[in-house]
C-alpha positions as CSV (number, residue, x, y, z in Angstrom):
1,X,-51.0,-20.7,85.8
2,X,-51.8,-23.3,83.1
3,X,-50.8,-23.2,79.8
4,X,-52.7,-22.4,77.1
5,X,-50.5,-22.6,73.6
6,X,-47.4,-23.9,72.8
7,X,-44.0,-22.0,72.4
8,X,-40.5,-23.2,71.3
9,X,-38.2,-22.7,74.4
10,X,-35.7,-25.1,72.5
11,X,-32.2,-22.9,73.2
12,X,-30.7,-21.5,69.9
13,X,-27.5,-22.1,68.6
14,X,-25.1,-18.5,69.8
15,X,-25.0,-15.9,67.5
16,X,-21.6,-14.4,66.1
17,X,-22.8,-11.0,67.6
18,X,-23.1,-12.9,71.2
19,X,-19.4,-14.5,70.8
20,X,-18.4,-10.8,70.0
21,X,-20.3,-9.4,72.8
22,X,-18.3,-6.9,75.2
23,X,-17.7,-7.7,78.4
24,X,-20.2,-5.2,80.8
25,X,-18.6,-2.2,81.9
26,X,-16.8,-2.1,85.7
27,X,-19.0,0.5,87.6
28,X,-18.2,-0.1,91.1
29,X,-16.8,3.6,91.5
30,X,-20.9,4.2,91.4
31,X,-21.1,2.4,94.4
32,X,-21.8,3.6,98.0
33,X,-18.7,3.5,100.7
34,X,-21.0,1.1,102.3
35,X,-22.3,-1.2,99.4
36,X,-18.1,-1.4,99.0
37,X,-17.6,-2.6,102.3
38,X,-20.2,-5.2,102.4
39,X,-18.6,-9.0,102.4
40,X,-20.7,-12.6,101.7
41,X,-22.6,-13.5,104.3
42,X,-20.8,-16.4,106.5
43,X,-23.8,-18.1,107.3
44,X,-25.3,-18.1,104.1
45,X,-22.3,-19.2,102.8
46,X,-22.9,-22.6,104.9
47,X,-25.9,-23.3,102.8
48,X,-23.8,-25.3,100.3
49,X,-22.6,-27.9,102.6
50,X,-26.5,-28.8,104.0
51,X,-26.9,-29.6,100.1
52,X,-24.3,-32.5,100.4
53,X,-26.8,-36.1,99.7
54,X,-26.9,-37.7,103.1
55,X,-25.5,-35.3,104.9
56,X,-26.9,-34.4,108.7
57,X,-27.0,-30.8,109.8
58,X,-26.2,-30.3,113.0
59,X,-24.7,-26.8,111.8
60,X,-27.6,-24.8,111.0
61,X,-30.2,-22.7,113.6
62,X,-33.4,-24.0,111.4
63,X,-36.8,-24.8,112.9
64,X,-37.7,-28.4,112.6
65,X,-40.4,-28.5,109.3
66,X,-42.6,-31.2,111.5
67,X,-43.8,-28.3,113.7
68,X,-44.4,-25.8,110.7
69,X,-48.8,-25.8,111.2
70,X,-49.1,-25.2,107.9
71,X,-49.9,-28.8,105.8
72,X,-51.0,-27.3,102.7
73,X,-50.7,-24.3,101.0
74,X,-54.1,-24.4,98.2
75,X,-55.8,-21.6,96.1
76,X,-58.4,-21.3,93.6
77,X,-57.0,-19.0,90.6
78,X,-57.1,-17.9,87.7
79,X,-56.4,-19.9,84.3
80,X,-54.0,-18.2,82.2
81,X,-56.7,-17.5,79.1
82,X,-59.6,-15.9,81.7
83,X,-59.0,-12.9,79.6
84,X,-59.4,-11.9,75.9
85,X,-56.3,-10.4,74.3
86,X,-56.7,-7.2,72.4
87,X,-55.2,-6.5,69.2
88,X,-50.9,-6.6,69.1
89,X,-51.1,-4.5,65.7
90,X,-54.4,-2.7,65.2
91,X,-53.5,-1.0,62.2
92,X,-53.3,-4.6,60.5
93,X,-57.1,-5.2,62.5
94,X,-58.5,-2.2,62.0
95,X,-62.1,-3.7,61.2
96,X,-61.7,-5.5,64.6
97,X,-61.1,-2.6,66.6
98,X,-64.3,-1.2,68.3
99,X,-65.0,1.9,70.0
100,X,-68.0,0.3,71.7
101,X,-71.1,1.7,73.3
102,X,-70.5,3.3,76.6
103,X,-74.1,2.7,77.4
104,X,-75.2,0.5,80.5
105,X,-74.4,-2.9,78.9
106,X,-70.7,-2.1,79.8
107,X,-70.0,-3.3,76.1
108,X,-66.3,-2.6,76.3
109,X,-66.3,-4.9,80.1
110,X,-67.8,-8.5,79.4
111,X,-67.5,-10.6,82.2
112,X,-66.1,-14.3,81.5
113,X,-67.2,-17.9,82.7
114,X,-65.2,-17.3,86.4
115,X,-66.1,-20.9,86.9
116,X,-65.3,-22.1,84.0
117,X,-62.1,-20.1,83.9
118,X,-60.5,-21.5,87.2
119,X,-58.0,-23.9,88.6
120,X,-56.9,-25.2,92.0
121,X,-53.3,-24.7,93.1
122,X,-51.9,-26.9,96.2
123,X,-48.7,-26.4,98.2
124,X,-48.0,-29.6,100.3
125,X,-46.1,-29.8,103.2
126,X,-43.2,-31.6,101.6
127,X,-42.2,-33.3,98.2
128,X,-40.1,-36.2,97.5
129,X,-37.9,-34.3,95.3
130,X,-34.2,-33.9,95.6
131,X,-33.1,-31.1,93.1
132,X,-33.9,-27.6,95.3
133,X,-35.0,-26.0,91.9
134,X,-37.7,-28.3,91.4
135,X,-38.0,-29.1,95.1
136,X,-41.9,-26.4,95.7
137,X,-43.4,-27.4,98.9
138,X,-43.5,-25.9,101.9
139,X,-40.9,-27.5,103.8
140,X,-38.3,-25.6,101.5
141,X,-40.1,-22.7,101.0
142,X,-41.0,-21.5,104.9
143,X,-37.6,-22.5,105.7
144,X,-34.9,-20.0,105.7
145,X,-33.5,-19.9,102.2
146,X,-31.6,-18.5,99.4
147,X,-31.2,-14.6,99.1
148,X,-31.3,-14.4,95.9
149,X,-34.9,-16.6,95.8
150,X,-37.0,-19.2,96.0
151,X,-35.2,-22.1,93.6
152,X,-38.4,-23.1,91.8
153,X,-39.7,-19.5,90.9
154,X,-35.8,-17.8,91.1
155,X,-35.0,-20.5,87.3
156,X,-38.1,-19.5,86.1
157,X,-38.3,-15.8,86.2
158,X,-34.5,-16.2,85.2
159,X,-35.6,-17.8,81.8
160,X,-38.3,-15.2,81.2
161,X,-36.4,-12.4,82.1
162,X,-33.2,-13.5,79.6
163,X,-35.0,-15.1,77.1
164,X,-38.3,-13.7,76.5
165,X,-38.0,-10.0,78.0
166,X,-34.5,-9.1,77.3
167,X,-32.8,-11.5,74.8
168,X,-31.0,-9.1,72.6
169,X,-28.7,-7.8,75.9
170,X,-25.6,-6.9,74.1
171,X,-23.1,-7.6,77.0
172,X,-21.2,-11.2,77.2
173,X,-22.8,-13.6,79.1
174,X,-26.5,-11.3,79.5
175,X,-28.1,-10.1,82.9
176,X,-28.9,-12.1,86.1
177,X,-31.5,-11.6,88.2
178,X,-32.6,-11.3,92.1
179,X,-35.8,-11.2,94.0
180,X,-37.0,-8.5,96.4
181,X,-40.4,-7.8,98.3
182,X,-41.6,-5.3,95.2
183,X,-40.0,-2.5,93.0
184,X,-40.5,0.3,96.6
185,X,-37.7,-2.2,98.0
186,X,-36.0,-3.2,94.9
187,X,-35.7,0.7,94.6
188,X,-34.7,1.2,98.5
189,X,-31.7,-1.3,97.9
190,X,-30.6,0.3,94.4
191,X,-30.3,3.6,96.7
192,X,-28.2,1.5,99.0
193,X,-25.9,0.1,96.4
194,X,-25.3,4.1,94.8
195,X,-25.9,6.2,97.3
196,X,-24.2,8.0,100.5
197,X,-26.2,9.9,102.4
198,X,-25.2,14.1,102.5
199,X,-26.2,15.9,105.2
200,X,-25.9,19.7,105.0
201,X,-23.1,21.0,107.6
202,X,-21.8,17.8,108.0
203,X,-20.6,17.1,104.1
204,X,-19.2,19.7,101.8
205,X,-21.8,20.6,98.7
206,X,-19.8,19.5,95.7
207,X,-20.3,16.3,97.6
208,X,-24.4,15.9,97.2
209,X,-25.8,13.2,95.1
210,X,-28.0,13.8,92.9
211,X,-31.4,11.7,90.7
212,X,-32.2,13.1,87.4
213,X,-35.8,12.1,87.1
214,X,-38.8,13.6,84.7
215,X,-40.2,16.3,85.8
216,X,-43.5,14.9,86.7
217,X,-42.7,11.8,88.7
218,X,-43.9,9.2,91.2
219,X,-44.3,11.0,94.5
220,X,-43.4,8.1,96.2
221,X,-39.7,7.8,94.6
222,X,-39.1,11.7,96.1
223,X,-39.9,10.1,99.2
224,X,-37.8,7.3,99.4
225,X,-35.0,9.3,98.1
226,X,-35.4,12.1,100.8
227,X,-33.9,11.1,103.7
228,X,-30.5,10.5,102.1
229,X,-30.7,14.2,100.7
230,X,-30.5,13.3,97.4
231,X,-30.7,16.6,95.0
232,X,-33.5,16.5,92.9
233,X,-32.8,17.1,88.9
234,X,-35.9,17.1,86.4
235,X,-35.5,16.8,82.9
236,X,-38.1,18.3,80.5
237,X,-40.6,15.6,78.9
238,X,-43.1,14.7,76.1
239,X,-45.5,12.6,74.8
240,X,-42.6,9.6,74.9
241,X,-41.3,10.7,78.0
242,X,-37.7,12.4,79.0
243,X,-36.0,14.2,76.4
244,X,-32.2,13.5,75.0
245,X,-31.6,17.1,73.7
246,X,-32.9,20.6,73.1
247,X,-33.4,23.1,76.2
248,X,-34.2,21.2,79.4
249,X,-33.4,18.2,78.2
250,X,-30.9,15.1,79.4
251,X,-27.3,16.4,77.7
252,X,-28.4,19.9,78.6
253,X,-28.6,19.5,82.1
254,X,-25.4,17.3,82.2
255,X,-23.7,19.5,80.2
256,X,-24.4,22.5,82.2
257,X,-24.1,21.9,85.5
258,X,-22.9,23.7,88.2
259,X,-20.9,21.9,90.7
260,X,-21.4,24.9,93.1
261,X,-25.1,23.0,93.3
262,X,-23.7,19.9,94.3
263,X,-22.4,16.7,92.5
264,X,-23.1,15.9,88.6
265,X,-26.0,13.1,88.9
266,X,-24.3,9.7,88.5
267,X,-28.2,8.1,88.2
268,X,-31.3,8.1,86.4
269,X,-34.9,7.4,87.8
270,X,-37.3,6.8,84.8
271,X,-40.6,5.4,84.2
272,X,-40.9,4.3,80.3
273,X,-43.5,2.5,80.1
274,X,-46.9,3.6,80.9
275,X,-45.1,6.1,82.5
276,X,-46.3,7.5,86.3
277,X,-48.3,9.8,85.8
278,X,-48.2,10.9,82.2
279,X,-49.0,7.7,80.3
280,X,-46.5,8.2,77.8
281,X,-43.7,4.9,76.2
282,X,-40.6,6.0,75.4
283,X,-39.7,5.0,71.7
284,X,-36.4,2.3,71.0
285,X,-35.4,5.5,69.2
286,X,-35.5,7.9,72.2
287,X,-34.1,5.2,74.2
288,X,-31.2,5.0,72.1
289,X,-31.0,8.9,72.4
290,X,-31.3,9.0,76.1
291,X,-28.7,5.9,76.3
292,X,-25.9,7.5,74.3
293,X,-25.8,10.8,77.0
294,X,-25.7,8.6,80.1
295,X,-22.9,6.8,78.4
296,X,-21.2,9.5,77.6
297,X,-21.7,11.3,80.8
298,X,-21.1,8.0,83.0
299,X,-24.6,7.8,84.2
300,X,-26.7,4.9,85.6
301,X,-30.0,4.3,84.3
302,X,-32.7,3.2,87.1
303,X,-35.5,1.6,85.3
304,X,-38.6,0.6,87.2
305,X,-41.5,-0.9,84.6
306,X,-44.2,-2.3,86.8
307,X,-46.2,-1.1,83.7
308,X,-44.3,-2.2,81.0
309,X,-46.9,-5.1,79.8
310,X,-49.3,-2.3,79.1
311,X,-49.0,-0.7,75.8
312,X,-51.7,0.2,74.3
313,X,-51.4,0.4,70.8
314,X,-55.0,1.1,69.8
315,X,-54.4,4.2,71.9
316,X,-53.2,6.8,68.4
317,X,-56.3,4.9,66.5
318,X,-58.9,5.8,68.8
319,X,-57.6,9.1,69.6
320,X,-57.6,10.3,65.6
321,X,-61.2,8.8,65.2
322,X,-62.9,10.0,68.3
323,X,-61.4,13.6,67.0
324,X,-61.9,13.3,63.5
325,X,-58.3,12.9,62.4
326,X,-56.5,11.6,59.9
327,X,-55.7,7.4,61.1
328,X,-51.5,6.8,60.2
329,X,-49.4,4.3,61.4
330,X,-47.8,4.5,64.8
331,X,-44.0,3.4,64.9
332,X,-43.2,-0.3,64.3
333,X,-41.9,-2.4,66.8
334,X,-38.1,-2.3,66.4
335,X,-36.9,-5.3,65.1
336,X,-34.2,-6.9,67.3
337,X,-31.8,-9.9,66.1
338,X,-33.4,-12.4,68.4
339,X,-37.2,-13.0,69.4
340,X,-39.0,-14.2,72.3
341,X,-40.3,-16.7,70.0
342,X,-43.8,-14.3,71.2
343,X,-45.9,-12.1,69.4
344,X,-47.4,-10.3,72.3
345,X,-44.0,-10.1,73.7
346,X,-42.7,-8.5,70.3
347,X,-45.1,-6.2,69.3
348,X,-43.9,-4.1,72.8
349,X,-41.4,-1.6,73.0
350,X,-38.5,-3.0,74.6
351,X,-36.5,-2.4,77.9
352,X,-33.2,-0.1,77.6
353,X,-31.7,-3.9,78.6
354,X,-31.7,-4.6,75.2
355,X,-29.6,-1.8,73.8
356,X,-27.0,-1.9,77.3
357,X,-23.9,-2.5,75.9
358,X,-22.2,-0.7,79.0
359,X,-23.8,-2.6,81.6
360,X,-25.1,0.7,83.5
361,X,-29.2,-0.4,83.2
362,X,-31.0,-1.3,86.7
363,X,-34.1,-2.6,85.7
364,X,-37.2,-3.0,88.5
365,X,-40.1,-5.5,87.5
366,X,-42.9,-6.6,89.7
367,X,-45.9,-8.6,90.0
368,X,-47.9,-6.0,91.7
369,X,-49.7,-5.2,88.7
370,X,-49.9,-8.6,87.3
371,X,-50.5,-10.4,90.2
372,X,-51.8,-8.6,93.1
373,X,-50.0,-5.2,95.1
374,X,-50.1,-7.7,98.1
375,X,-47.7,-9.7,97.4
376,X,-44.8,-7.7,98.0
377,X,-43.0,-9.4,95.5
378,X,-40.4,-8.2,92.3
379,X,-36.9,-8.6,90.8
380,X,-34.3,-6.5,89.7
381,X,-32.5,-7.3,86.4
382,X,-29.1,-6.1,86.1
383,X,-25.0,-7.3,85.2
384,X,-23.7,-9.7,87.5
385,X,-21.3,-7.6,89.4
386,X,-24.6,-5.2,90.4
387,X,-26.9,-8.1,91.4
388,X,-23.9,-9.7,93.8
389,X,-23.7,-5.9,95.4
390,X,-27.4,-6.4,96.0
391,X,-26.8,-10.2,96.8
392,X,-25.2,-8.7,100.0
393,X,-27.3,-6.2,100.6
394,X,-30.1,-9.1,100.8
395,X,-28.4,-11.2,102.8
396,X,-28.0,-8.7,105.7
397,X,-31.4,-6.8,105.3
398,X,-34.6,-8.4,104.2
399,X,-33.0,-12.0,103.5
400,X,-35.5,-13.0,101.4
401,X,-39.0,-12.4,100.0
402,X,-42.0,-14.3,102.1
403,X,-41.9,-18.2,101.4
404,X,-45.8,-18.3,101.1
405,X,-45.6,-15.5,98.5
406,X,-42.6,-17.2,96.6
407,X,-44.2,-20.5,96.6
408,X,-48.0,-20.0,95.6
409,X,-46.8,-17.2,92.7
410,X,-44.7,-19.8,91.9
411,X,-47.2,-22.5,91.6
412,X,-49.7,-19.8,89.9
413,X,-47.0,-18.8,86.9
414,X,-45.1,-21.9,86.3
415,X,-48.5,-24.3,85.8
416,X,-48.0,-27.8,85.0
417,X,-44.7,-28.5,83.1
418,X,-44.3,-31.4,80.8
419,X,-43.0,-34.8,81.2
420,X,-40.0,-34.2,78.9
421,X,-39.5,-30.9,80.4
422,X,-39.1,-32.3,84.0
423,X,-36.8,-35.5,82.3
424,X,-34.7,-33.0,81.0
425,X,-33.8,-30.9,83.7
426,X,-33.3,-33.8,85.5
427,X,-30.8,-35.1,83.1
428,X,-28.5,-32.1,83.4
429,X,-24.9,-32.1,85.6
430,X,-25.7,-30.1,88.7
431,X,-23.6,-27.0,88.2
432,X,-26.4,-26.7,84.4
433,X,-29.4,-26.8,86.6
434,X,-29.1,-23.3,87.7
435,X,-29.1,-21.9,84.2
436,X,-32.0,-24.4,82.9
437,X,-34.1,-22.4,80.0
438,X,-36.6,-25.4,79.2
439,X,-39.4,-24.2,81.7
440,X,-42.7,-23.9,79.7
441,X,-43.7,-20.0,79.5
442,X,-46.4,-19.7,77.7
443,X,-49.3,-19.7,80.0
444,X,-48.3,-16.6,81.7
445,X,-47.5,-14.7,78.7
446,X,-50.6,-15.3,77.6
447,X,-52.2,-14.1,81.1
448,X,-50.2,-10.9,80.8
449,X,-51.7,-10.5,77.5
450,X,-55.4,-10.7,78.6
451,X,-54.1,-8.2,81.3
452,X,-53.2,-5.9,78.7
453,X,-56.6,-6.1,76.5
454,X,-58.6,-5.6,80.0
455,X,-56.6,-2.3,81.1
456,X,-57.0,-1.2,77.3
457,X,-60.4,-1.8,77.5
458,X,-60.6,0.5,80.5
459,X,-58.5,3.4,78.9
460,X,-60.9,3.4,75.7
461,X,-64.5,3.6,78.3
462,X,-62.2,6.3,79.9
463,X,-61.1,8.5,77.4
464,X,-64.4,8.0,75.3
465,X,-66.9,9.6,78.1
466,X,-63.8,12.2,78.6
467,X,-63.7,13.2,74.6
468,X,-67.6,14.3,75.2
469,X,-66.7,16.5,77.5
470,X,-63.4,18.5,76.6
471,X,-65.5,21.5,76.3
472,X,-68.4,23.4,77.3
473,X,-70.9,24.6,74.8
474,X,-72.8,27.4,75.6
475,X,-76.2,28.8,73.6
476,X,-76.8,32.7,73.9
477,X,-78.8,35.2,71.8
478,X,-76.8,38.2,69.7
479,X,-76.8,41.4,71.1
480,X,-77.9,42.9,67.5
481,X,-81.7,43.0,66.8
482,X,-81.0,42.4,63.3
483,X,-79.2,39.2,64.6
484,X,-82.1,38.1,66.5
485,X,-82.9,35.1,64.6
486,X,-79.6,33.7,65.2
487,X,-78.2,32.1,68.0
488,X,-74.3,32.3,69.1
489,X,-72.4,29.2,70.7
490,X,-69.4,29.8,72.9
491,X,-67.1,27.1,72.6
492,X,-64.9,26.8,75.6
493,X,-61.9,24.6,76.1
494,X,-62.1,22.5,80.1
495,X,-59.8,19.4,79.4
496,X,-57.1,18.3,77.4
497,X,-55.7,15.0,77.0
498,X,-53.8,12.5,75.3
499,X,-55.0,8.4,75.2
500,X,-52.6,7.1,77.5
501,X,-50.1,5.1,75.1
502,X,-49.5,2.9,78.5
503,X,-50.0,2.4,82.1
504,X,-52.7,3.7,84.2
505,X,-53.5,6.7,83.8
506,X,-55.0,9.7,82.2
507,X,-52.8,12.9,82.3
508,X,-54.9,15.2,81.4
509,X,-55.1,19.4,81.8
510,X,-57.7,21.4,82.9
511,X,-57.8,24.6,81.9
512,X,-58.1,26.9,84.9
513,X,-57.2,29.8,82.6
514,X,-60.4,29.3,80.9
515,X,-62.5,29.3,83.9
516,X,-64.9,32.4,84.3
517,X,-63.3,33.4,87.6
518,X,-59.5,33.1,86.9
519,X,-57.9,36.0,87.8
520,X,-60.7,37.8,89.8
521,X,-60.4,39.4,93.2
522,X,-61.6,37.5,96.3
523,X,-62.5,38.2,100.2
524,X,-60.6,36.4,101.7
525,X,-57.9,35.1,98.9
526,X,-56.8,38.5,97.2
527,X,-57.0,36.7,94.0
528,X,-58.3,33.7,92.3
529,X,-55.2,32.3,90.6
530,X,-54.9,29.0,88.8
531,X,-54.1,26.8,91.6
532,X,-56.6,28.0,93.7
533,X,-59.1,27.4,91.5
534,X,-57.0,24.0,91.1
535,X,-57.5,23.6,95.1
536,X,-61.2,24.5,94.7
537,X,-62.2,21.9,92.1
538,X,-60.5,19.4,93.7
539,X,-62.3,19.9,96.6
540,X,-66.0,20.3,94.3
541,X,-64.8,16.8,92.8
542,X,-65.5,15.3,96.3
543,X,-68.8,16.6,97.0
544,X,-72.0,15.1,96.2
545,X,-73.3,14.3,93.6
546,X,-69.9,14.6,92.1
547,X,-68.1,12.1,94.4
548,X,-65.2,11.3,92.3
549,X,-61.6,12.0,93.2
550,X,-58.4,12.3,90.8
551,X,-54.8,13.3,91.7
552,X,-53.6,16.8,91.6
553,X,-50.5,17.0,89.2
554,X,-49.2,19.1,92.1
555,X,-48.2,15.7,94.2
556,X,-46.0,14.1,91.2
557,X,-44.0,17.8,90.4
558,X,-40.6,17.1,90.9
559,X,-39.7,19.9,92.5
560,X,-41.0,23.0,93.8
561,X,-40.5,25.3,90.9
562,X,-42.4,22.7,88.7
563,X,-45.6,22.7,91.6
564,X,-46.1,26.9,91.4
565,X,-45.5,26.8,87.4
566,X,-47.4,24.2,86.2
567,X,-48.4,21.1,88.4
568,X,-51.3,22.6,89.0
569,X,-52.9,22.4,85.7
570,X,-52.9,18.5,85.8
571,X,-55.2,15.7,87.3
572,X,-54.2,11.8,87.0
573,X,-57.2,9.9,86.5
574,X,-56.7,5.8,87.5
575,X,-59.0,3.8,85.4
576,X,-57.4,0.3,86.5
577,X,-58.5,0.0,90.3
578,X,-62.4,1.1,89.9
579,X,-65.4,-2.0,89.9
580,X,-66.2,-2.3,85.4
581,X,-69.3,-0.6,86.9
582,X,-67.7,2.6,88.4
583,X,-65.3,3.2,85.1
584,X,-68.3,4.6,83.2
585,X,-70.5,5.8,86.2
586,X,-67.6,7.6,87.8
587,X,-66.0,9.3,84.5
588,X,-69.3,10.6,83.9
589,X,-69.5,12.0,87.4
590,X,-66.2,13.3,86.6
591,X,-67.0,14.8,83.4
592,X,-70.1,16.6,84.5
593,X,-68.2,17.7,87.9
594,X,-65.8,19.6,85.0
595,X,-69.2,21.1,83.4
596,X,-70.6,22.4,86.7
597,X,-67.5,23.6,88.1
598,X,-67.3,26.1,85.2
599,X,-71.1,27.6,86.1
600,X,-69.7,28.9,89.2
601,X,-69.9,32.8,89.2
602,X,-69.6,33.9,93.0
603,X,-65.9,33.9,94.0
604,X,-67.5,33.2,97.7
605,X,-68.1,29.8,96.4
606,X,-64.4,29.1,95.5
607,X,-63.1,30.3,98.9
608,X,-65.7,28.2,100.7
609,X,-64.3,25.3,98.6
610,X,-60.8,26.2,99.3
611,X,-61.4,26.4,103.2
612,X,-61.6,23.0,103.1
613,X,-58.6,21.6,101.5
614,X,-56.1,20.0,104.3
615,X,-53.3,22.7,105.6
């Protein structure tokens, strides 16, 4: 991806905090009986020895490269300015801040020059370059390779990840890094490395792991997690995400439990950014909250961000004007000793990376989101003694990510590097190579800014059409003759929702209770209850005209109790995967779906609707 500013990657002089830095905490007693068992691969280990100069391998059981039919790898892409930035402190740019027209110009969506805004990438076969971290051609990377990743993009994710994302890790010597096919596996091998599987009759209960998650979640993690029969353990959230104390919160439920259920959860699951579903990003503050009871309780923290370039921190602005309200400062970004030498980068809430001082944060990133799902491509960030426990878990399961991915994303992010840059590296002993932190990264911070001022765009179309429609308005005459002249308005409360600080999604609640056939008897159904009204409209959402489909809150409870109580109420609403042209056209659908839905008065209706929902 080419670059399109300049940034100072020169390395600073250390710190007197980092020459005081603890050493990261030994937490291999979280580890599985397996992950403890698991040696270096002997083969892999081989790999040294084919790096000798000169040397013929006669060792190895590698394909020839000649008969690879692949020449070329080439790709027309994106440059890295395609999109325009929005606004890192919008209280300072308040007159620049727009709420738009949500009319059919699409105002809030321009469209750039795509021509004018490309580049061609090309892979070739092979490349007359002896260092293996500079060495990006196809001969290397469809070859069997390094577990850990692809030399080229494996340096330069390092430096972003240490030196841009997560500089102010407070435990000697910082994290290290290693590649997987996206966070789903990244997550499926951080199971492996903490969890043994319990299986009921066969293990006693005190023995059964358990996740502490929030308690609206990413359906797909309960998956994942359910064959090893892990114990599900919601914590109580907010607008910022899992809470540290009061009732339901972290120390409560760790304080309290009851072995009799099983074992204390050793492990957090937690979205913070953007989080899945709810949209909310968890303060440094509550971080530091949340991060002082897993310390103190021994607890892991399981971080998975694949949103955490999207903050939106127009969000609180345009919220209080749309409604009327008082505009006040949101929280400052917390000011950390060292920068990224970035001002997009710094004006975000930062990873719980940067307050470890234990050494007990997992962190999943992936360029699903700012790349494309299809790649199948991520890292975890985490101490060194965790990513060599995953090192081996790599080298005897999925080896490596895909070369082709690994090589074009690598071509796509890194762009063209300067002379002096190149002269450098080159210049270093070979044991420095590995820890090089000259790579120019500036052209894909600046992509994932534009990311973030397109997705923010989206949320403001969004939420704007959905502030229209929060309640139905009703006109009727007074019952009084005297009143005659006079007409009454019912005002009646359908949605309720808060901008999405983050993310995705809207996580909004529709107010069954409100509806003008909740609690009525039925035919069929005895009575229609919230969540079969729930059922119904999700059902009404799908037929024409409406044709607009959100997801029931029901599918991201965490856990049965949390599905009858109060899933239910909720509907995520995507505005990220929809054409610029189905954003507004479809939230309008939605909108009006809401409106019509509420003008059903024959409780035959909803049972018809609720006939059809899959058993």
């Amino acid at each position: 991806m080419a670059p399109s500013a300049t940034a100072d990657n020169t390395a600073a002089p250390i710190s007197a905090s980092a020459l005081k830095a603890p050493e990261p905490k030994d937490l291999s007693h979280h580890y599985s009986i397996v992950t403890r068992n698991r040696e270096p691969s002997r083969i892999k280990a081989f790999y040294k020895f084919i790096k000798i100069p000169g040397i013929t391998n006669f060792s190895g059981g590698m394909p020839n490269v000649k008969y690879f039919p692949f020449d070329t790898l080439e790709a027309k892409v994106s440059k890295a300015d395609r999109w325009e930035p929005s606004p890192n402190y919008p209280f300072a740019e308040l007159s620049k801040l727009s709420l738009g027209t949500v009319g059919n110009d699409h105002s809030l969506l321009p469209n750039p020059d795509f021509e004018a805004t490309s580049a061609h990438i090309t892979v070739p076969k092979v490349l007359d370059q002896s260092d293996p971290t500079l060495k990006l051609d196809l001969s290397t990377a469809l070859q069997y390779g390094l577990s850990q990743g692809y030399p080229p993009l494996y340096s330069f994710l390092r430096q972003f990840t240490r030196d841009v994302l997560h500089p102010n890790t407070p435990y000697k010597g910082g994290p290290e890094i290693i590649l997987n096919n996206g966070n789903t596996d990244g997550f499926s091998k951080v199971l492996d490395l903490i969890i043994d599987p319990w299986y009921e009759g066969v293990h006693p209960v005190e023995q059964r792991p358990g996740m502490i998650c929030e308690s609206f979640v990413f359906g797909n993690i309960l998956t994942q997690i359910k064959p090893y029969n892990v114990q599900v353990v919601p914590v109580e959230i907010d607008g910022e995400g899992m809470l540290a104390e009061g009732p339901g919160g972290l120390r409560d439920v760790l304080e309290n439990w009851d072995p009799s259920k099983g074992r204390r959860p050793h492990f957090i699951y937690t979205v913070t950014m953007g989080h899945n579903p709810t949209g909310g990003v968890q303060s440094v503050e509550r971080r530091k909250e949340i991060y002082a009871v897993a310390s103190e309780y021994d607890v892991l923290i399981v971080e998975d961000e694949p949103y955490w370039y999207l903050q939106f921190p127009s969000a609180v602005f345009q919220q209080a004007r749309f409604r009327g309200e008082d505009v006040v400062q949101g929280e400052q970004p917390f000011q950390f000793e060292k920068k990224s030498g970035f001002e997009f980068i710094d004006s975000l809430v930062p990873s719980y990376l940067n307050i470890d001082v234990d050494g007990r944060v997992i962190r999943l990133d992936t360029f699903s989101k700012t790349v494309a799902p299809g790649c199948r491509l991520g890292w975890i960030t985490a101490q060194p003694d965790i990513i060599e426990r995953l090192l081996r878990i790599t080298e005897a399961t999925t080896q490596q990510p895909s070369g082709f991915v690994q090589s074009l994303i690598a071509e796509l992010i890194r762009g063209p590097q300067p002379s002096a840059t190149i002269n450098a590296f080159n210049s270093l002993p070979l044991l420095e190579k590995a820890t090089f932190s000259g790579w120019q990264l500036d052209g894909w911070v600046r992509w994932l800014a534009g990311l973030r001022g397109e997705y923010e765009r989206r949320m403001t179309l969004m939420c704007s059409i959905l502030e229209e429609n929060t309640y139905q308005l009703k006109h009727s005459t007074p019952n009084r003759q005297a009143d005659a002249e006079w007409g009454v308005i019912t005002k009646t409360r359908l949605l309720t929702f808060d901008w999405p600080r983050g993310g995705m999604f809207i996580w909004a609640q529709v107010h069954f209770e409100n509806h003008p056939l909740y609690k009525s008897k039925g035919v069929d159904i005895p009575l229609i209850d919230g969540p079969t009204l729930a059922g119904a409209f999700l059902i009404f959402t799908t037929h024409a005209p409406q044709l607009v489909l959100g997801s029931p809150g029901t599918i991201f409870s965490a856990e049965p109790g949390i599905r009858a109580d109060r899933g239910w109420r909720y509907v995520r609403l995507c505005f990220a995967a929809e054409s610029d042209e189905n954003i507004e056209a479809g939230s309008r659908r939605y909108a009006n779906a809401l409106q019509k839905f509420w003008r059903i008065k024959d409780v035959s209706e909803i049972e018809k609707l609720v006939a059809e929902l899959p058993q």
